[in-house]
N, C-alpha and C positions, 0 to 999 in steps of 0.2 A: 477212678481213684481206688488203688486195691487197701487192704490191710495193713499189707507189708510197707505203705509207703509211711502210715503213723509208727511201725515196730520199729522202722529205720532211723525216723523225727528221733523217736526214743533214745535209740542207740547211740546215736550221735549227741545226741544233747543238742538237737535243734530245736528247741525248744520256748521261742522267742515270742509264741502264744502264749506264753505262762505269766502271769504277772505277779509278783513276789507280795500282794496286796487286795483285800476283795474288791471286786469292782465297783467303781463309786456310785454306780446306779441303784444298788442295795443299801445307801443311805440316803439317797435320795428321795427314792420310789415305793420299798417295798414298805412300807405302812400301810402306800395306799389298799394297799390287796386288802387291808385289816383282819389278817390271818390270827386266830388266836396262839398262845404257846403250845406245844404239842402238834401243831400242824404239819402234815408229813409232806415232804417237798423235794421234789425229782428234779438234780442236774444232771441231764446227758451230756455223753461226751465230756466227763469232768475234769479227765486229767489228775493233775495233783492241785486241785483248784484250792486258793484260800477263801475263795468262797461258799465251802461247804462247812468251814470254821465259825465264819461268820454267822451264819443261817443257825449252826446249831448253840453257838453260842445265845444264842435269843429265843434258845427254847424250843425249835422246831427239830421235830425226827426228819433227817435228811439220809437218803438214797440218792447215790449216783450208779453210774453205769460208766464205765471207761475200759478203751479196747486194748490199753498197754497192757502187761502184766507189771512192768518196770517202774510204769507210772503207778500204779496200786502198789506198790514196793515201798517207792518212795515216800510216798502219801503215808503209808502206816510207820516207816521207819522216825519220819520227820515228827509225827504224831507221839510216837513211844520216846523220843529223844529229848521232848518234853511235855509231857503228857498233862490234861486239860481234865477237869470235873465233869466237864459236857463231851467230851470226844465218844462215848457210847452212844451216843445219840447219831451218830456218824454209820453210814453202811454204802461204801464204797466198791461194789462188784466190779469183776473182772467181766466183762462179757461183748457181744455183741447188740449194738442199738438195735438193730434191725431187727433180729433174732427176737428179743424181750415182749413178752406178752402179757397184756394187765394183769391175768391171774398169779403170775410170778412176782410182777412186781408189785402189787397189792396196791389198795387205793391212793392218790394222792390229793391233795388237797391244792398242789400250786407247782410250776415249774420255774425255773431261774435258765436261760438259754443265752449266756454269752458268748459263747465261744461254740457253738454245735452246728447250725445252720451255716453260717457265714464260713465254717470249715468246708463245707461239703460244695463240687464243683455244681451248676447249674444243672446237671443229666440226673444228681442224685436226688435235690431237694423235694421235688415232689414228692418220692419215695418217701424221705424223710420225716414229711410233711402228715403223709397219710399214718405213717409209723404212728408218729407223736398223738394223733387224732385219736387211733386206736385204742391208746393208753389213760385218754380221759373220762373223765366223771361229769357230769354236767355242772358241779360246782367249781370242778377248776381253775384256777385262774394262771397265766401263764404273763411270768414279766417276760419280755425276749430284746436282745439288744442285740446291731446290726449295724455295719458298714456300710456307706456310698461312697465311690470313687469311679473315674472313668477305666472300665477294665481293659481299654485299649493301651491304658498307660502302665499297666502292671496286673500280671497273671496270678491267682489264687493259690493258695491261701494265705491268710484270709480272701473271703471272698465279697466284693460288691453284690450286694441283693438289696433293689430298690422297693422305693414304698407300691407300687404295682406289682410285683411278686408276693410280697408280703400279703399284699389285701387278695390273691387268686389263690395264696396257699393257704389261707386259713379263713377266709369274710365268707366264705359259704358253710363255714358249721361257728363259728365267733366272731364276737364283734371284734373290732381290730382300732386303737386307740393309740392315735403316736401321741407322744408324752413331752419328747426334747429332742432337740436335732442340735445334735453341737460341734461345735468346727474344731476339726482336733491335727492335723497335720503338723501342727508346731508342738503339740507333746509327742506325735510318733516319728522321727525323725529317721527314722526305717524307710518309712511308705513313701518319704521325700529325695531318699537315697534309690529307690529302687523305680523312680520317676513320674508317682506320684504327684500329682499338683492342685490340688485339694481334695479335702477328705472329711466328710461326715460319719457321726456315730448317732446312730437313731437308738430311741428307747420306746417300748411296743406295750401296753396292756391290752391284753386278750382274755377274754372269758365271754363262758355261752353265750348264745344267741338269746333275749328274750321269749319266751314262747309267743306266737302273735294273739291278741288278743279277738274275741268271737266278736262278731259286728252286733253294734247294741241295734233292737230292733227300734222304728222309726216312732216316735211317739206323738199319739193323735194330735190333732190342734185341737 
């Protein structure tokens, strides 16, 4: 999957990963991180996400990264069009994921990944995987949310990445924690048209590894 094939998405206004609403897993879920306000929070691949609204709406400095220029266009025009008291709290780059390196993109405290992985075909995600690795702190916490379906029934993107993919791309440096598995074919009615015949949406908390702890020595009788 080149570049040119999300500048095109762009172009066209194919665009039918966007969802005009934050995703409900951030009402859900993100408490549990118990992130204080000010907590800095990396979306990849963001897109013109309403989910960077949300996040900063509650106090958190949020950074994304997204590859359009188009989509960063939008994202600031739709912002200036009605502008918010917390939209500063908002930084939005244009760039490459892969490219992005934690000293650039400075520490974070948590990630939000709904739409980033499950875009990327199978040949990328480990790349993807190790990318994201790269960029953490060891207090990290990463919500990440994810598709299953059978991909014989329909080709990517989004993409099907099952719960064994998930636990080999990230359970040797974090724990890896499904949260909710919920059956959603009857809200995407897309995935049913494109042949589709059930469809799961997972929700993922990840954060470090605990350190292991030293073996107490044996104590006398």
């Amino acid at each position: 999957m080149e570049p040119q094939f999300w500048h095109e998405r762009w172009q066209r206004n194919e665009i039918g990963f966007h969802q005009d609403a934050p995703h409900p897993s951030l009402d859900r879920h993100w408490s549990a991180l118990a992130l204080p306000a000010g907590s800095r929070v990396f979306v990849p691949l963001a897109g013109k996400s309403h989910d960077l609204l949300w996040l900063a709406e509650r106090g958190h400095e949020v950074v994304g990264i997204e590859l359009s220029k188009l989509a960063v266009q939008q994202f600031n025009a739709e912002l200036a069009a009605a502008p918010q008291p917390w939209q500063q709290r908002i930084d939005l780059r244009c760039g490459d994921f892969f490219a992005l390196d934690a000293g650039k993109l400075g520490p974070i405290d948590a990630v939000f990944d709904r739409a980033a992985l499950i875009a990327l075909p199978a040949a990328m995600r480990g790349a993807y995987a190790r990318q994201m690795l790269s960029l953490l702190q060891p207090r990290t916490r990463l919500l990440l949310v994810t598709l299953e379906y059978d991909p014989s029934q329909m080709s990517g993107p989004p993409h099907s990445v099952g719960e064994s993919e998930v636990r080999a791309l990230y359970g040797h440096r974090l724990s890896v924690e499904m949260l909710t598995r919920d059956e959603q074919l009857a809200d995407f009615p897309k995935f049913a048209e494109r042949g589709v015949r059930a469809l799961s949406e997972v929700t993922w908390s990840l954060a470090a590894l605990a350190p292991a702890q030293p073996a107490q020595p044996a104590q006398p009788a």
